[in-house]
Backbone as CSV, one residue per row, in Angstrom:
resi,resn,N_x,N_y,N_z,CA_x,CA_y,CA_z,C_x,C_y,C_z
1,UNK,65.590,133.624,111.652,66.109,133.739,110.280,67.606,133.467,110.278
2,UNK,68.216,132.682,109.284,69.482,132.460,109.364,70.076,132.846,108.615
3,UNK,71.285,133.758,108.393,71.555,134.726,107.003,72.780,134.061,106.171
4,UNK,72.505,133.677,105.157,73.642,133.329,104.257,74.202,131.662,104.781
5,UNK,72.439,130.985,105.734,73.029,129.705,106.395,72.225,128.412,106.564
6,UNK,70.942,129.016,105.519,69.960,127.484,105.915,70.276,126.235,104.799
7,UNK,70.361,125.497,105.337,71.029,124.263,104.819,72.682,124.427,104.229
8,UNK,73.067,123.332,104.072,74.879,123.501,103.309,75.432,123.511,101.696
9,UNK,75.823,122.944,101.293,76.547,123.780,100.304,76.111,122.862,99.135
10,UNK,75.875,123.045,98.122,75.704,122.214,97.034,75.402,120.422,96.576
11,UNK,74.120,120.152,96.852,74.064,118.347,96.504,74.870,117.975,95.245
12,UNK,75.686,119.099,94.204,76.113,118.249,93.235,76.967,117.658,93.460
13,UNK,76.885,116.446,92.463,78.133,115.500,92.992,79.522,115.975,92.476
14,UNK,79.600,116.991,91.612,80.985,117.604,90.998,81.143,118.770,90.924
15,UNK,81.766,119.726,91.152,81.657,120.879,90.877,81.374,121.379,89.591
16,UNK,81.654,120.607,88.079,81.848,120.946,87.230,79.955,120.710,86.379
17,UNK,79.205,119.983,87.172,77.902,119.968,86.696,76.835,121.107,87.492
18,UNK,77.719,121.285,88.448,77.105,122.278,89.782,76.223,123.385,88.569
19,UNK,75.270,123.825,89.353,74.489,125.253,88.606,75.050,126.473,88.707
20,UNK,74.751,126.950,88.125,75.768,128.570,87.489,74.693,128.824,86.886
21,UNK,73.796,129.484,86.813,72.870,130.193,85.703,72.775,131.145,86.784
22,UNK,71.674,132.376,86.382,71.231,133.274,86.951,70.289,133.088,87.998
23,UNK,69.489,133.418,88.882,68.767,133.591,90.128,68.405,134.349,89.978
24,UNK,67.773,135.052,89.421,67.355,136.865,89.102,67.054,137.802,90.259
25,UNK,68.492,137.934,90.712,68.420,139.000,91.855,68.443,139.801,91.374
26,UNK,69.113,140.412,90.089,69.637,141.247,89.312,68.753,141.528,88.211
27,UNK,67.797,143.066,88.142,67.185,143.042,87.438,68.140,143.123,85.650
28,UNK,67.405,142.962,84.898,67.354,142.571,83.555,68.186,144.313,83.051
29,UNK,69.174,144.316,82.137,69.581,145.412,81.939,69.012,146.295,80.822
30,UNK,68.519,145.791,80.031,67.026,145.642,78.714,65.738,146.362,79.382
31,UNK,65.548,146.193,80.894,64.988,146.434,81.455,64.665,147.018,82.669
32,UNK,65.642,147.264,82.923,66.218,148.430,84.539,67.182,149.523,84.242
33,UNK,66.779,150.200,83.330,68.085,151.551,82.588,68.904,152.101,84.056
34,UNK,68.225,152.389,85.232,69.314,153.029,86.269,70.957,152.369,86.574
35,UNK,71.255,153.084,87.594,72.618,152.618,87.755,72.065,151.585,88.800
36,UNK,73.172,150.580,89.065,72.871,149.568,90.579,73.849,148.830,91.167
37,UNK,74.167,148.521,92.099,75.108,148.001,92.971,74.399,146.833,93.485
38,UNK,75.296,145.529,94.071,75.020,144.538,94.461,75.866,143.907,95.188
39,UNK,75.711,143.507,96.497,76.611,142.667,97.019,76.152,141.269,97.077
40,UNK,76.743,140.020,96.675,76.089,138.729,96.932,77.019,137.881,97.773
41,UNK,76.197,137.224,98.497,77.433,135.740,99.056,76.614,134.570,99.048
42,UNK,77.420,133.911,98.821,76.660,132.061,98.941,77.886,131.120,98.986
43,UNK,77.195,130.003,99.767,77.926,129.100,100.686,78.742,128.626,99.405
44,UNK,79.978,128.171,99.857,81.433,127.472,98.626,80.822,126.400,98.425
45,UNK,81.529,125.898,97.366,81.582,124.522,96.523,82.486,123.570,97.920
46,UNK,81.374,122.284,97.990,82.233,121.112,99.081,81.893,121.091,100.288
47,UNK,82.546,120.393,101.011,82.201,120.720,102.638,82.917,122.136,103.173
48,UNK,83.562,122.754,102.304,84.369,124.125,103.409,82.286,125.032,103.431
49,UNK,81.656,124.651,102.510,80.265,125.191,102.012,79.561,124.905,103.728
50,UNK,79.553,124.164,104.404,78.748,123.929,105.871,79.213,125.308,106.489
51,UNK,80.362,126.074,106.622,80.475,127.163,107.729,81.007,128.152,106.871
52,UNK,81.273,128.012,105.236,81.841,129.732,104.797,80.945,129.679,103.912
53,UNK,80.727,131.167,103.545,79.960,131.485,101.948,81.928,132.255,101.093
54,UNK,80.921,132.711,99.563,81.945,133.110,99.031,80.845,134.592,98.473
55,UNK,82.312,135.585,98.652,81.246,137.010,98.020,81.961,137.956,97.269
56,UNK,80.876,138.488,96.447,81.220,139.314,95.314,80.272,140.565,95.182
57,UNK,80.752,141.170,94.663,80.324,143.058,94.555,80.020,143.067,92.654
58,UNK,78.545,143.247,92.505,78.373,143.559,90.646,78.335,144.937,91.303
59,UNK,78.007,145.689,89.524,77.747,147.414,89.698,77.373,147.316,88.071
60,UNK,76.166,148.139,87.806,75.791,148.544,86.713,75.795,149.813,86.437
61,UNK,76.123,150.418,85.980,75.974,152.061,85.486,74.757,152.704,84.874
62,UNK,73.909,152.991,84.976,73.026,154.378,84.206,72.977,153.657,82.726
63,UNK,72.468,153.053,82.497,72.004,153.018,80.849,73.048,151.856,80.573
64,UNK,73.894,151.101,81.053,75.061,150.641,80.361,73.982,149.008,80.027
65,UNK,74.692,148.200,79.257,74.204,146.931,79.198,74.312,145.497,79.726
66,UNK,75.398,145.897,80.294,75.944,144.937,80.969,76.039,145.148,82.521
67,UNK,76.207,144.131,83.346,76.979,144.490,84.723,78.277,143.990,85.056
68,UNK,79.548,145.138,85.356,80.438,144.571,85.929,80.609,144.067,87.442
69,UNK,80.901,142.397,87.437,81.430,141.659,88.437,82.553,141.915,89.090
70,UNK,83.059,141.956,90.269,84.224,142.096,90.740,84.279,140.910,92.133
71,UNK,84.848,140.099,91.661,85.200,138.631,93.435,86.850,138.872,93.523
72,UNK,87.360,138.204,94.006,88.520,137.278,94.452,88.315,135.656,94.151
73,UNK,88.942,135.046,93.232,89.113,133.374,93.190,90.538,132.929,93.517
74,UNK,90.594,132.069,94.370,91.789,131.682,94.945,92.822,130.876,93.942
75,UNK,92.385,130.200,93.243,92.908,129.365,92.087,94.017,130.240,91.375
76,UNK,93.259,131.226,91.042,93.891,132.360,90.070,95.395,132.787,90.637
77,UNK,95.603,132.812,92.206,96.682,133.357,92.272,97.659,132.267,92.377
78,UNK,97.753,130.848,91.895,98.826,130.449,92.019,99.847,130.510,91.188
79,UNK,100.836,130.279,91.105,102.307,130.493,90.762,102.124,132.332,89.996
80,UNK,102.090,132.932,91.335,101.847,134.285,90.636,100.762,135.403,90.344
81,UNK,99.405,134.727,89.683,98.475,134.910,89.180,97.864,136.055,89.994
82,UNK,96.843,136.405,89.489,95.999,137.573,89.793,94.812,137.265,90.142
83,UNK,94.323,137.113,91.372,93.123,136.906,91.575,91.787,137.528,91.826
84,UNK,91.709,138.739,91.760,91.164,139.636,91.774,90.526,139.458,89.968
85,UNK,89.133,139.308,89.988,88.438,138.694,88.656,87.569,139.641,87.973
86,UNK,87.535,140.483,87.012,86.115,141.265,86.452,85.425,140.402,85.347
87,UNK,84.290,140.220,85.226,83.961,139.254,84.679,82.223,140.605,84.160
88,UNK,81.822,139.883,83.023,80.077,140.583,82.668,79.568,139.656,82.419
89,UNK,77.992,140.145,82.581,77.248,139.095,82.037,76.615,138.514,82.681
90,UNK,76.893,138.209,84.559,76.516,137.175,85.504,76.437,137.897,86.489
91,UNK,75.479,138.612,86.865,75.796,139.403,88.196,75.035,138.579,89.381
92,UNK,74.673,137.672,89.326,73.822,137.088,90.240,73.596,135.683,90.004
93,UNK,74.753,134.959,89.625,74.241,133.652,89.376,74.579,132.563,90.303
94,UNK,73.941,131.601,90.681,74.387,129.960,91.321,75.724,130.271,91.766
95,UNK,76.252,130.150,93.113,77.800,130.054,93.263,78.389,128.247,93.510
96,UNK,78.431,127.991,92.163,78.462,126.392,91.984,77.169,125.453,92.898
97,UNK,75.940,125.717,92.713,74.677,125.118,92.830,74.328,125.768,93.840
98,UNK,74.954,126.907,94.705,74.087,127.662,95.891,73.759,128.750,95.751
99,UNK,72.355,129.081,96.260,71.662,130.152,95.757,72.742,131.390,96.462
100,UNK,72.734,132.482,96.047,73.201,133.402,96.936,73.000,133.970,97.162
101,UNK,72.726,135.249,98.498,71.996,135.939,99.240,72.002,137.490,98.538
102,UNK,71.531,138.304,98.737,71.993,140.020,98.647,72.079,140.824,99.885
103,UNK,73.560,140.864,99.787,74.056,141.334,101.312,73.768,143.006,101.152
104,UNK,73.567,143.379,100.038,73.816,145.389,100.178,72.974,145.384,98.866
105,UNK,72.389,146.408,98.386,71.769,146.842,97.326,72.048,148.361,97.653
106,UNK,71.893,149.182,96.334,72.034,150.801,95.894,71.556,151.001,94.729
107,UNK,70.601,151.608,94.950,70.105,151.902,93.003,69.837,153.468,92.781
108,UNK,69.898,153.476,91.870,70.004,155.090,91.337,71.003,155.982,91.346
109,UNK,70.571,157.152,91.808,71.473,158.216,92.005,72.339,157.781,92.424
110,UNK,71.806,157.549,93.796,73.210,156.964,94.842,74.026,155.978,94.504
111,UNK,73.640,154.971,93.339,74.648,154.241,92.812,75.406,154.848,92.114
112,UNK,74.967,155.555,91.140,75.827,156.272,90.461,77.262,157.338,91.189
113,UNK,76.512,157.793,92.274,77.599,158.569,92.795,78.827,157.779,93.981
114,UNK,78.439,156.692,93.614,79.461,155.554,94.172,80.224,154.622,93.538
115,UNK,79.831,154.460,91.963,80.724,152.948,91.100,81.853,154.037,91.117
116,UNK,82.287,155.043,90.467,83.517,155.259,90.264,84.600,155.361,91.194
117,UNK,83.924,155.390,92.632,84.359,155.370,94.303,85.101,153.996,94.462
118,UNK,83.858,153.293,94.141,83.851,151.601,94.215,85.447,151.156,93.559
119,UNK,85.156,151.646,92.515,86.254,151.256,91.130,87.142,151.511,91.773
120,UNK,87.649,152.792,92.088,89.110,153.431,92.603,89.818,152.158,93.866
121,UNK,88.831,151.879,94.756,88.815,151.305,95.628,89.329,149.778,95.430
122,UNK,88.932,149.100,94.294,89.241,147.889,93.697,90.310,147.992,93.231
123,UNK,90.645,148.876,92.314,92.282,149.104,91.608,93.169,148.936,92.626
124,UNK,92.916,149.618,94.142,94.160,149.475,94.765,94.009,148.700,95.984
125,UNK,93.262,147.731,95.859,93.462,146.329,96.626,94.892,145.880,96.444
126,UNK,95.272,145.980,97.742,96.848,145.491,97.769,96.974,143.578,97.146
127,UNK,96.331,142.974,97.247,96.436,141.834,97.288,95.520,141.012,96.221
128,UNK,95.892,141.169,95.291,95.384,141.024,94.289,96.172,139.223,93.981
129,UNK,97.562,139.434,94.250,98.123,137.873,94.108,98.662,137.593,95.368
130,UNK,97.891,137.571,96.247,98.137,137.359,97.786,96.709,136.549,97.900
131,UNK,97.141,135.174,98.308,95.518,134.627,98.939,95.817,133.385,99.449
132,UNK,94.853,133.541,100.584,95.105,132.274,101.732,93.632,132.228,102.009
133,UNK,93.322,131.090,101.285,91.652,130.356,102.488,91.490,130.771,103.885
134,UNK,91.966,130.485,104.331,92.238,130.778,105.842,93.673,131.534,106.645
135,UNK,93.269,132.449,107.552,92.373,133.609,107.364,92.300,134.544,106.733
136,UNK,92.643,134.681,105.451,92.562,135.732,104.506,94.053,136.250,104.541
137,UNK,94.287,137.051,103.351,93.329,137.538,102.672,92.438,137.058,101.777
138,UNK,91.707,136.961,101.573,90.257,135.721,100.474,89.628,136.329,99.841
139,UNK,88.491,135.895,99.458,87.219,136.566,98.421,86.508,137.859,99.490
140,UNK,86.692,137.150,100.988,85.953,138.129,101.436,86.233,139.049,102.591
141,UNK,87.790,138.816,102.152,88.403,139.928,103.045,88.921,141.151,101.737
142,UNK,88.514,140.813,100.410,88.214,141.226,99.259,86.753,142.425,99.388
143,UNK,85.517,142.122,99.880,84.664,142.670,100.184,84.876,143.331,100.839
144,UNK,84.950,142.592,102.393,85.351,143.596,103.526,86.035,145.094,103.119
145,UNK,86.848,144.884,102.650,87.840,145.899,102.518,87.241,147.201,101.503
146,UNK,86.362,146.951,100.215,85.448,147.482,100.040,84.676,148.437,101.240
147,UNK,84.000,147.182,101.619,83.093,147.795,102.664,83.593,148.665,103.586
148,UNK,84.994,148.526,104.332,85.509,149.723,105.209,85.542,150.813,104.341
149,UNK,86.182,150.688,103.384,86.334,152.290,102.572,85.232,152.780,102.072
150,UNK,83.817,152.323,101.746,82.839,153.144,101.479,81.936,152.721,102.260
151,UNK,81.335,153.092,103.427,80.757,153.100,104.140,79.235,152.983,103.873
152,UNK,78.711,153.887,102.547,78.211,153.925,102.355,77.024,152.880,102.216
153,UNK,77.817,151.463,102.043,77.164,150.306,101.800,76.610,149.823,102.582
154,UNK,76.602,150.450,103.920,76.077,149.694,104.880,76.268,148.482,105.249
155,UNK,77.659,147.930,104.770,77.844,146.043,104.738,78.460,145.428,105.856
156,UNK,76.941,144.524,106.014,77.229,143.833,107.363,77.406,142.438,107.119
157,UNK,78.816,141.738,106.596,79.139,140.635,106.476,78.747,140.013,107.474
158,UNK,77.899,138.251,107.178,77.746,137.048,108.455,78.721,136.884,108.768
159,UNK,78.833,136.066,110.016,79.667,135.333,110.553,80.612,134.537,109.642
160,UNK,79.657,133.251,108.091,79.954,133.081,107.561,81.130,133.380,106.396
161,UNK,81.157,134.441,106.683,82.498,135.539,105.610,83.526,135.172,105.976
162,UNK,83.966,134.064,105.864,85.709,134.044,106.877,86.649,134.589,106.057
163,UNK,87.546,135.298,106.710,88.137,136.352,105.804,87.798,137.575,105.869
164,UNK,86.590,137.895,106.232,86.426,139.163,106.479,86.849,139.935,107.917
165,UNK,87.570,139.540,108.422,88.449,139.999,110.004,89.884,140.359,109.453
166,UNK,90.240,140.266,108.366,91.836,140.620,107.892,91.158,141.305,107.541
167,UNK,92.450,142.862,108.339,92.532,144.083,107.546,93.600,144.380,106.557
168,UNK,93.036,144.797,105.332,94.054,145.276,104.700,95.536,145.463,104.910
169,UNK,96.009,144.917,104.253,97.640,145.182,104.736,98.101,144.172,106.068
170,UNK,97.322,143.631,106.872,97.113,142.954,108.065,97.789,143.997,108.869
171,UNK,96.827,144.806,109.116,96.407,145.804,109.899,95.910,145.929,111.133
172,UNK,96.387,145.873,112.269,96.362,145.656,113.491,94.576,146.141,114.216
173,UNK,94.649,147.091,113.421,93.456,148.423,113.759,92.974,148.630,112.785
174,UNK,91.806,149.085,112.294,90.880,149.600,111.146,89.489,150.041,111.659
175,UNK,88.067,150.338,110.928,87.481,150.430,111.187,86.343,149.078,110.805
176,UNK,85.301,148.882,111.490,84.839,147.205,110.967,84.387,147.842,109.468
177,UNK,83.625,145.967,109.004,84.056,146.222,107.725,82.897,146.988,107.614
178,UNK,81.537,147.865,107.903,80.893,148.429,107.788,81.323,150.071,107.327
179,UNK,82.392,149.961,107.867,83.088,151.317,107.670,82.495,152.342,108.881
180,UNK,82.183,151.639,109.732,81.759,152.519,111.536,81.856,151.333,112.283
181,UNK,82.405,152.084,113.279,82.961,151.557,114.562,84.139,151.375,113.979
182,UNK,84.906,150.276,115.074,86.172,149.894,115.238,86.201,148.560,115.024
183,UNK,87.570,147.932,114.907,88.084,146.801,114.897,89.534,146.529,115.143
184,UNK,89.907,145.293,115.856,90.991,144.948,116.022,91.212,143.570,115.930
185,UNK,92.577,142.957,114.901,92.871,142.300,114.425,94.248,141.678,114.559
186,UNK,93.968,139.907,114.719,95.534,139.502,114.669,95.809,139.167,113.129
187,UNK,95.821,139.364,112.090,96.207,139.211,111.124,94.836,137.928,110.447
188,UNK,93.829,138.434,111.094,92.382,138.009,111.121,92.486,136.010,111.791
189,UNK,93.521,136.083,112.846,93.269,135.021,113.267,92.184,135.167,114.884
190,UNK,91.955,136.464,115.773,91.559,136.729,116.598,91.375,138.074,116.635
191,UNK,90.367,138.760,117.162,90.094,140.325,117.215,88.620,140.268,117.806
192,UNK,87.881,141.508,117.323,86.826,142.196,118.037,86.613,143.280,116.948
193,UNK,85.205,143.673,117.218,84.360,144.454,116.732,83.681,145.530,117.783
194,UNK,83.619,146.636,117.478,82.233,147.014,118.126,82.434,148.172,117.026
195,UNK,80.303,148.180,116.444,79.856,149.294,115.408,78.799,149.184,115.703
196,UNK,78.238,150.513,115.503,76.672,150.364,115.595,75.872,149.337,114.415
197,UNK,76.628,149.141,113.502,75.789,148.218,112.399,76.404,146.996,112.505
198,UNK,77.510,146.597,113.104,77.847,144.825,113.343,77.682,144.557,114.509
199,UNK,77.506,145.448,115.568,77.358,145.137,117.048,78.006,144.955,117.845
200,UNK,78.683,144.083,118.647,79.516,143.299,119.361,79.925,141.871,119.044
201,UNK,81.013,141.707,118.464,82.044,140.081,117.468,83.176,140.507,118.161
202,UNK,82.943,139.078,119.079,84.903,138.062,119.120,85.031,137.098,117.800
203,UNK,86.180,137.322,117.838,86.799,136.600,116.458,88.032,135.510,117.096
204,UNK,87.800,134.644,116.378,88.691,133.150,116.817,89.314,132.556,115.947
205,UNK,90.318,132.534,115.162,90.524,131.607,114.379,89.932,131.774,112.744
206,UNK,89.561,132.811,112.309,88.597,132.921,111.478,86.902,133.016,112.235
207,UNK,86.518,132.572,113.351,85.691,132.059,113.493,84.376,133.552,114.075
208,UNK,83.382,133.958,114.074,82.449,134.709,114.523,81.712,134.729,115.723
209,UNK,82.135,135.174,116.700,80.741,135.084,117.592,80.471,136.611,118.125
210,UNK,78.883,137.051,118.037,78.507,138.270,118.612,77.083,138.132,118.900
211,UNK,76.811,139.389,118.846,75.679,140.557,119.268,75.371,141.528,118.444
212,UNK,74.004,141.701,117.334,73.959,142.606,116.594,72.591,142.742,117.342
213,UNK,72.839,144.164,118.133,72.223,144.384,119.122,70.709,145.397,118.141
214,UNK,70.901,146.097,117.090,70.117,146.532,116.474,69.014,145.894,115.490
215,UNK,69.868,144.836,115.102,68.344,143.732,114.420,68.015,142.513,115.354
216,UNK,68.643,142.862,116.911,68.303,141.564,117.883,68.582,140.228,117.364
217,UNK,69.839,139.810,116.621,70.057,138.935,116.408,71.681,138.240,116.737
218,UNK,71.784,136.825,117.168,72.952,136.181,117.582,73.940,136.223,116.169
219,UNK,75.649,136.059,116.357,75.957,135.546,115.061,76.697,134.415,115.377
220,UNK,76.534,133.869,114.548,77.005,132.371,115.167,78.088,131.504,114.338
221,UNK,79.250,130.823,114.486,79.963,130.127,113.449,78.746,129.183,112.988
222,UNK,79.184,129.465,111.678,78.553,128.134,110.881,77.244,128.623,110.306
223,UNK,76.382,128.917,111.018,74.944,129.326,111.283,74.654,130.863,110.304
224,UNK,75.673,131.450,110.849,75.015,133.137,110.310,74.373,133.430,111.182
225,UNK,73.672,134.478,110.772,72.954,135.732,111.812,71.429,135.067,112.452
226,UNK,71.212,134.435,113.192,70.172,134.236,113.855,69.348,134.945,114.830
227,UNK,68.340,135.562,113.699,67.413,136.344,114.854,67.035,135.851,116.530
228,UNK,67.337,136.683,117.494,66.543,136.180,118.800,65.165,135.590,118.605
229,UNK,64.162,137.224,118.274,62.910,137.299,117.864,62.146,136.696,116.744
């Protein structure tokens, strides 16, 4: 199984005809009254689409009608800008013609006793008009950083996540982005992992290679998580 990596990034010929509609990962809000959480990633618009995805965190509340979106878009922060995006309406759609995966799910209770966690956590993302493609901070050193502070999510970013090896603040030390175990970081150009839920990752350049010794699977640049078995 290859996670967040079989085939590459979008046949459209433009970004601007690319698909954007829904994928219905996300149940119907008319029709799912609980609270719910979502993590998605799918491969970028272009050729950077062969070895990165791009990822985003929805959250629905208990009865509400809508779902709020929360990414990072790089565009946004130039001359200044804010890139850090809340958006409704789309919690699961085409990321410019690629389907996208569900990296974390939470429904119910336990969602509920986590969006306002979540929220706090987003407000004080240092880097909101700070962003570099490579190696982050990005869309998904945006997640990551999520993911260390609530643990709860269980989020085990692919290989594919580049960006997700910058720690906050470019932070020498942290915990991985699972929020267990450890990590160490050159300002996410080189580091290491070891957690019981990401396994064993050298980091290169942006780049992934490990051992997720608990679902027996390789992680690989480019590829994502490839089961042994």
């Amino acid at each position: 199984m290859l996670s967040v990596a079989a085939g590459t990034s979008s046949e459209a010929t433009n970004w601007s005809s690319a698909r954007r509609d829904a994928t219905g990962l996300s149940p119907a809000p008319d029709t799912y009254s609980e609270a719910i959480i979502q993590v998605f990633g799918a491969r970028t618009w272009g050729w950077r689409g062969n070895f990165a995805i791009h990822t985003w965190i929805s959250m629905k509340r208990e009865g509400a009608e809508n779902y709020d979106r929360y990414e990072v878009i790089g565009w946004r922060a130039r001359n200044g800008g804010n890139a850090l995006v809340q958006s409704r309406g789309s919690p699961d759609n085409h990321w410019f013609g690629n389907v996208p995966e569900l990296l974390s799910e939470i429904r119910g209770t336990a969602a509920t006793n986590l969006i306002e966690r979540i929220e706090t956590v987003i407000e004080a993302y240092p880097h909101k008009y700070n962003y570099n493609v490579w190696p982050g901070p990005n869309s998904n050193s945006f997640i990551a950083h999520i993911g260390r502070a609530v643990p709860e999510l269980n989020l085990d970013l692919p290989p594919t996540a580049i960006g997700k090896d910058y720690i906050t603040d470019g932070a020498p030390f942290g915990t991985a982005v699972s929020g267990r175990g450890v990590q160490f970081s050159i300002l996410g150009y080189g580091g290491f992992v070891a957690s019981p839920v990401e396994g064993i990752e050298l980091h290169l350049l942006g780049l992934t290679l490990g051992l997720d010794v608990d679902d027996a699977a390789l992680k690989l640049p480019g590829f994502g998580r490839v089961e042994i078995f």
